[in-house]
Each structure stands twice: as C-alpha cells, then as structure tokens.
N, C-alpha and C positions, 0 to 999 in steps of 0.2 A: 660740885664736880669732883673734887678730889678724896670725897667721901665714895662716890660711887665707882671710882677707879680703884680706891682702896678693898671695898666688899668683894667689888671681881677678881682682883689680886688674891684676895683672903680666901675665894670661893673654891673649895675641895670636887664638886660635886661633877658628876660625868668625866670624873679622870681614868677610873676603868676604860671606856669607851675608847678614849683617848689611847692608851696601852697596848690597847688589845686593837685599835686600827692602825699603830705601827709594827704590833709583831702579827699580825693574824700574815701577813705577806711571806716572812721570814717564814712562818712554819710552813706555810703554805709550800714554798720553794724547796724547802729541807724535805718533806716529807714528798714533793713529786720528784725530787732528785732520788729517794734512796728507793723510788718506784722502778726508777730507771737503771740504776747499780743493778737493784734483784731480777730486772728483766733479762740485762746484759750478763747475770750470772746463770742462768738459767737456761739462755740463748747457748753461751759457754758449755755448759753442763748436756746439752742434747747436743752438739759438735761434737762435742768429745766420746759422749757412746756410741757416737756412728763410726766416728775412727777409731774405736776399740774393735767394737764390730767389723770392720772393714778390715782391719790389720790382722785379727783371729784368725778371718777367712784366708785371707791369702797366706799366713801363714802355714796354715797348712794344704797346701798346693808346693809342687817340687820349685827350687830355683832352677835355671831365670823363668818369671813368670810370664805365662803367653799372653797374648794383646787379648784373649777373652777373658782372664784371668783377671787382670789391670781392671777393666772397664766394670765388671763385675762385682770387684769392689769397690770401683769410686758409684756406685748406683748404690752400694750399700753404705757408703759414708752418706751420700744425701739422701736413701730416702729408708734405710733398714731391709733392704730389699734384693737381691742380684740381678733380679729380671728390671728392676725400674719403678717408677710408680710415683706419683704423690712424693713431692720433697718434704723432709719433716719439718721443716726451716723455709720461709716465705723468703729469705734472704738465698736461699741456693737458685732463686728463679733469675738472679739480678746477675747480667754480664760479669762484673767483679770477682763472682764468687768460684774457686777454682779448688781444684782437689789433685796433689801429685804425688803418686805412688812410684818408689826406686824401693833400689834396693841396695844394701851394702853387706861389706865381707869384712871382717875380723878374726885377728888373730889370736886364739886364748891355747896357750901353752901348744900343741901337737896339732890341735884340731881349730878347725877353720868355722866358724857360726858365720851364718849368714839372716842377715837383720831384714825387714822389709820396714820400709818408713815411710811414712802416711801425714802429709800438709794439707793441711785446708787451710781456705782464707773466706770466710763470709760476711760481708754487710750486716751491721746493726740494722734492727730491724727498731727504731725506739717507742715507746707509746703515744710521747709527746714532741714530735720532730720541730716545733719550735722551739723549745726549752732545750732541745739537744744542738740544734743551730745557735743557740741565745751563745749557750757553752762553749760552742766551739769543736764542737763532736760529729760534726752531718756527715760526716763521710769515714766514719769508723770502720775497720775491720776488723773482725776477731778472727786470728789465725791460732791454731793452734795445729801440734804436731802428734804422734803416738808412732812407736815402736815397738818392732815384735818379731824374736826369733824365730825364723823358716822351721817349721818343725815336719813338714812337708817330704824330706829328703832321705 
C-alpha cells in the first residue's frame, strides 16, 4: 500500500494538463476583459467624432444658436447626420443616452470668444454583458465632452 501511494506521489505525468486547467480560466478572462476595454475604447472613439462633428457644425453658425441649429447638431452627434438617421452607436437608442449643447462666453484680453460645448452621455453597449455585470459595470456610461470656438460671427 505504501508503495503505491509512494509511485502516485513520485508520478510527474499529466501535470501539464493540470497547469494548463488552472490557467486556461485566467487567460480566458484576461483576454475577454481586454475584448471589452478595446470595445469601450472604440465605442469612446466614435462619441467623440460625432461631437467633433457636431461642435464644427454649430460652430460655425452666428451665437446664440437657434433651436434648429441646436437639434441639428445633436442629430449630428448621434448619427453624422443634420437631417437624422440611423444612430452610429446602438447605445444612442437607449433612454440614458443624452446630448446637450450650450454655449459660453470668455474673456481673452479686448475681445469676447464665444465657446459652444457639446455633452453626451451613452450607455455601454458591452459584448459580454455578463462578464460586465460579473465586474460590476452594467450600467456604465461613457460621457464625454468637446469644445469649439463660435467662428460663425
């Protein structure tokens, strides 16, 4: 008996296996978490050129801007668009998701600039929403901002 507890003790063989079915989980997780980073950067990355796009526009339109003016670019922050259309972002369809266009005034030596400043806030949209609930993340929003002097006037 204490021979054959010794062998199995002594016995090297299917330790890979062994290895590789405690890390195959880790990598597993690593590698759909940074699935999710590059999604959530990307999601980031196409907000943000609609609110480039959207702050261009109205930039160049006089201050204060008129309520068709406003609307026109928040259609062009969600969808590249002025008239409407197709949102670029499946998250601009979700109640959450909000776009607000102001405007402000500054003072630079003699003359007065006037800024237009562009908020959005949209819902993650993730690939894997149970691993993003696992995390603690289901109800993310990526907001971001973009500003851009009136050159309109």
């Amino acid at each position: 008996m204490c021979n054959w507890l010794a062998n199995l003790w002594g016995d090297r063989r299917g330790g890979i296996a062994i290895e590789a079915a405690i890390l195959l989980p880790i990598f597993a997780l690593a590698l759909a978490g940074s699935m999710e980073v590059g999604r959530a950067l990307s999601q980031a990355a196409t907000i943000e050129k609609g609110l480039r796009a959207g702050a261009l526009y109205a930039a160049g339109h006089e201050a204060p801007l008129s309520v068709a003016v406003i609307a026109e670019t928040k259609n062009i922050v969600r969808t590249l668009q002025p008239v409407g259309g197709t949102p670029v972002l499946s998250g601009w369809e979700s109640p959450a998701a909000s776009v607000e266009v102001t405007t402000r005034s500054f003072a630079l030596g003699a003359d007065t600039l006037t800024v237009v400043h562009i908020g959005a806030s949209v819902p993650y949209q993730p690939l894997v929403p149970a691993l993003v609930a696992f995390a603690g993340f289901a109800d993310t929003l990526i907001t971001l901002s973009h500003e851009q002097v009136i050159i309109g006037q």
